[in-house]
C-alpha positions as CSV (number, residue, x, y, z in Angstrom):
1,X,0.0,0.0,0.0
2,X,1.0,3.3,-0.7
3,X,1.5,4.5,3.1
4,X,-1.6,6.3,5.3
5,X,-0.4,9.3,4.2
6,X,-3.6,10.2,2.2
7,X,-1.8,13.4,0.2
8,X,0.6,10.2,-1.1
9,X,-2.9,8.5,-2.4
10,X,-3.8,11.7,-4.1
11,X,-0.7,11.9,-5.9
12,X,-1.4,8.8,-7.0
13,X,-4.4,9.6,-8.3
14,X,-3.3,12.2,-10.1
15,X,-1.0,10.6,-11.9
16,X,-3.7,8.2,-13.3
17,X,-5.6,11.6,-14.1
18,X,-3.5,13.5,-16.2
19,X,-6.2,15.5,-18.1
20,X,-7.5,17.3,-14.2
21,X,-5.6,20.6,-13.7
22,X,-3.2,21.3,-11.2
23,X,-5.6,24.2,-9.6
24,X,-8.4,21.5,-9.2
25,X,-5.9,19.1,-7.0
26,X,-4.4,21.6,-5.3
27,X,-7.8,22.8,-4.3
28,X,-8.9,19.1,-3.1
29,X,-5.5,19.0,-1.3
30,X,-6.4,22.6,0.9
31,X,-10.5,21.2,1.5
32,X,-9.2,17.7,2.9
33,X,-6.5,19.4,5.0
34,X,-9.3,21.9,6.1
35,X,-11.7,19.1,7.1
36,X,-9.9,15.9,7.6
37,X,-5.9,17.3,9.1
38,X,-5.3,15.1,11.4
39,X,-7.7,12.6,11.2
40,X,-7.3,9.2,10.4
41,X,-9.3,8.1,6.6
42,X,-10.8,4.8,6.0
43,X,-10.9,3.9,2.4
44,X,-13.3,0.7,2.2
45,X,-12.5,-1.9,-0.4
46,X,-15.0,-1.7,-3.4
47,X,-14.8,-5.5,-4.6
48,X,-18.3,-5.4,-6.3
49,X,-17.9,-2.4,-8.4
50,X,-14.2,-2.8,-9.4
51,X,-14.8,-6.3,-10.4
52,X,-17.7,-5.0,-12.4
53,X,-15.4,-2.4,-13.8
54,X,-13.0,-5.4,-14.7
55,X,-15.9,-6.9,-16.3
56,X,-17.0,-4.1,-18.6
57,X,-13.5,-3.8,-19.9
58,X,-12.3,-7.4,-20.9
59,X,-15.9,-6.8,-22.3
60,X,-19.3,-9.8,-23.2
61,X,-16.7,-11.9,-26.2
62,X,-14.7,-13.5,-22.9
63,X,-16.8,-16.8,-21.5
64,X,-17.6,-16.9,-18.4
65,X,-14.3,-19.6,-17.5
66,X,-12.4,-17.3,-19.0
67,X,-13.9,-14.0,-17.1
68,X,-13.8,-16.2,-13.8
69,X,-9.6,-16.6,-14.3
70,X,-8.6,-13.1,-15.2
71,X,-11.1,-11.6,-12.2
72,X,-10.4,-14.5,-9.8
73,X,-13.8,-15.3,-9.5
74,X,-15.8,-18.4,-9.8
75,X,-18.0,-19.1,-12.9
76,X,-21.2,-18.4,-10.9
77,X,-20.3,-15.3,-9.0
78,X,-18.9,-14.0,-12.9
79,X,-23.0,-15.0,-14.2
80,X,-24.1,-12.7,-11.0
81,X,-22.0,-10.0,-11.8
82,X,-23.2,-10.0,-15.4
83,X,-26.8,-10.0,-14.4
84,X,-25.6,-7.0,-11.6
85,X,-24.6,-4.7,-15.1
């Protein structure tokens, strides 16, 4: 993991976001020190919706064996998350 240091998160972040300007990060980085310095985040774990991201970009030509291997999944739980898009 990239440390609790959530300013160390952002700029990782922002590095997958190229196109956001500098002013808007910066901003972010000033409303979280405002409201959160000092605090300790929790960032929950999103399995559902970033396996469903997975999903939507190896895209509906993969079958479901395959889908199950590349998202670590079982064949069943890929058929839910394909009735879940």
């Amino acid at each position: 993991m990239a440390g609790d240091n959530l300013f160390t998160i952002l700029a990782m972040i922002k590095a997958e976001l190229p196109e956001v300007p500098d002013e808007a990060w910066e901003k972010i980085k000033r409303m979280l020190g405002h409201r959160a310095g000092g605090e300790r985040v929790y960032i929950p774990l999103q399995p559902k919706r970033s396996k469903l991201e997975m999903l939507a970009e190896v895209g509906a030509n993969a079958s479901n064996a395959d889908l199950a291997k590349k998202l670590g999944v079982s064949v069943s739980r890929v058929k839910q998350l394909k009735r879940l898009r």
